[in-house]
Phi, psi and omega in degrees: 000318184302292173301331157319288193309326181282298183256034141264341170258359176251058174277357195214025192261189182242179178315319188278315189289314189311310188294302198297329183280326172314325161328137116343093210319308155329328186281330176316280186100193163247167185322302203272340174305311197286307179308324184281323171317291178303328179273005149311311189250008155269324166285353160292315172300273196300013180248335157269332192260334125336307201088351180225167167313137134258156183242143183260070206270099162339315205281272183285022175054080169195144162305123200249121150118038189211031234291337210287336197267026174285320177299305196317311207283310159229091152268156194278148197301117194277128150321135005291346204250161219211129144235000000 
């Protein structure tokens, strides 16, 4: 029932905005809960693409005592895109 009403009413909406309103609000989570996930499996990635254990410090988001995978963490942005 629920999703009938979200797509009458996101009827002129595009495919993407529909699948999002369709969602479950609980699964979405929050910004930063969504932020600590994803930078899990980015330092996983980069602990495989090293070869070695990393030690992590959360506060200043940076690796400690590894520069080679620190560069791993900002790398910089291929033109157009920039922030």
């Amino acid at each position: 029932m629920v999703a009938m009403t979200c797509r009458r009413f996101l009827k002129g909406a595009t495919a993407a905005a529909t699948a999002f309103a369709l969602v479950p609000r609980n699964v979405l989570g929050g910004a930063e809960s969504s932020h600590r996930s994803a930078t899990l499996l980015h330092l996983a990635n980069i602990a495989i693409r090293t070869g070695r254990k990393i030690r992590y410090d959360p506060v200043k988001e940076e690796i400690i005592g590894a520069e080679e995978a620190n560069r791993l963490v900002n790398q910089p942005m291929r033109a157009p895109w920039h922030l």
